[in-house]
C-alpha positions as CSV (number, residue, x, y, z in Angstrom):
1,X,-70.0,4.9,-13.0
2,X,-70.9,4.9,-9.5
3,X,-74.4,3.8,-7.9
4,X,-74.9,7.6,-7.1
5,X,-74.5,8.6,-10.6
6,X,-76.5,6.0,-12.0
7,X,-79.6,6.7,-9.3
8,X,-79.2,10.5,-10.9
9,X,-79.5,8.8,-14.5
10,X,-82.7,6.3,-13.9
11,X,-84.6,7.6,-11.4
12,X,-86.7,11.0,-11.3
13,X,-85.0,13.7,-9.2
14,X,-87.5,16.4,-7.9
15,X,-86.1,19.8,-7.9
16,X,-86.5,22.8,-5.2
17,X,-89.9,23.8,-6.8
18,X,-91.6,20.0,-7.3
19,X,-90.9,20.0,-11.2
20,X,-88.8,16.4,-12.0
21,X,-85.4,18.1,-13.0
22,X,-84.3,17.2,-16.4
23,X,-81.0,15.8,-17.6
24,X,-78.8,17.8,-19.8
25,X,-75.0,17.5,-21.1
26,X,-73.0,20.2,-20.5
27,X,-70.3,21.5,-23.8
28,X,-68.7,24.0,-21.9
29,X,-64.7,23.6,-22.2
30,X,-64.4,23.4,-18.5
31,X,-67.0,20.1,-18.4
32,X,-67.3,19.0,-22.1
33,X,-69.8,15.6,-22.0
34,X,-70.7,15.8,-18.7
35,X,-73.9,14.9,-17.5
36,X,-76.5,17.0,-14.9
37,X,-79.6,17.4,-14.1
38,X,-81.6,20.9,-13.6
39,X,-84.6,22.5,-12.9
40,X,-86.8,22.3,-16.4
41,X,-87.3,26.0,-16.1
42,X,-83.7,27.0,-15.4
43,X,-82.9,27.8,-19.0
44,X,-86.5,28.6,-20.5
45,X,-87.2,32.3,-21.7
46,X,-88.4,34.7,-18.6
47,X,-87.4,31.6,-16.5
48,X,-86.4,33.9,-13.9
49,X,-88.8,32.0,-11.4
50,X,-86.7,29.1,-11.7
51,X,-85.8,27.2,-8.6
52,X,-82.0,27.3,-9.7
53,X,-81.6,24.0,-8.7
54,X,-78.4,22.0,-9.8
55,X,-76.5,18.6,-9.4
56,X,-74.1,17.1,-11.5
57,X,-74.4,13.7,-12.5
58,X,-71.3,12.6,-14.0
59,X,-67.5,13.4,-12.1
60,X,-65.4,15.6,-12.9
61,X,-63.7,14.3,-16.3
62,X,-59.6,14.2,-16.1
63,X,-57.1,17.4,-16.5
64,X,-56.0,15.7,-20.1
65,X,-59.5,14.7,-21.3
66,X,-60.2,18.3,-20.3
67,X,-57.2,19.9,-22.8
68,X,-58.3,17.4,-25.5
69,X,-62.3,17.2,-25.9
70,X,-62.8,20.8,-26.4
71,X,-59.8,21.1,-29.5
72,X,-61.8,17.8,-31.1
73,X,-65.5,20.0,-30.5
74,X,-63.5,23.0,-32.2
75,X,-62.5,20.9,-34.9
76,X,-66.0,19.1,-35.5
77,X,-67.6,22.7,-35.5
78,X,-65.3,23.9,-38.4
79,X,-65.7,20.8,-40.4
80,X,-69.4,21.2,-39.9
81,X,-69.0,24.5,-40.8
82,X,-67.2,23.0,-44.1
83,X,-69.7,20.8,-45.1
84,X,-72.3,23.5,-44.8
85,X,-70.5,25.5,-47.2
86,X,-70.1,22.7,-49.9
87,X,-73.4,21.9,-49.8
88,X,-74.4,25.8,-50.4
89,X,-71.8,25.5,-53.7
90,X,-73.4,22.1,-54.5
91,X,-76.4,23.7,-54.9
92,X,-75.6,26.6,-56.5
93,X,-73.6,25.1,-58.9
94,X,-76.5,22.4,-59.6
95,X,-78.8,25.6,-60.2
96,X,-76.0,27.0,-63.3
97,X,-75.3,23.6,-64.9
98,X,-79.4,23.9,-65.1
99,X,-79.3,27.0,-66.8
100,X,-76.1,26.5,-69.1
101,X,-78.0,23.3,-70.3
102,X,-80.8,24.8,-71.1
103,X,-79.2,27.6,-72.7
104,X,-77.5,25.4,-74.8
105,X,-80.5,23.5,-75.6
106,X,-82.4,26.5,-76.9
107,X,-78.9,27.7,-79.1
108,X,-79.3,24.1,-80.6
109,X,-82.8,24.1,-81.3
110,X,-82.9,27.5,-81.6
């Protein structure tokens, strides 16, 4: 990392309108992972005051990384996705195996 990008990274950078401009990753498939900093009020709801102010902090990240980083996102999301899904079932079938055992509890006793 250069001494440029790591001023961006420890130090406080001002923005147009005096707020100290935050840091924030970008995810976008064009600049997955990389770092810059913006104007706290860029993104905020009615932020339409916002100075627009932008830098990046990190260089531009290679042509292959580029192809690569965005297919392993897409993959992360869909096993996220998957996970979410079990853990629905999980539950749901937690909830029957409940109610089959205490349906067969009260045939027993019953």
């Amino acid at each position: 990392m250069s001494s440029c990008s790591e001023d961006l990274l420890t130090r406080d950078i001002q923005c147009y309108c005096g707020r100290t401009a935050v840091l924030k990753t970008s995810w976008t498939n064009n600049n997955p992972g990389r770092r810059f900093r913006t104007c706290s009020t860029r993104n905020e709801r009615g932020g339409g005051n916002a100075c627009q102010f932008f830098t990046w902090v990190d260089p531009p990240i290679c042509a292959r990384a580029g192809v690569i980083i965005p297919g392993l996102l897409r993959k992360l999301r869909k096993r996220d996705e998957e996970i979410a899904g079990l853990k629905k079932r999980s539950q749901i079938m937690g909830v029957l195996l409940f109610f089959v055992t205490v349906m067969l509890l009260l045939l027993v006793m019953g």
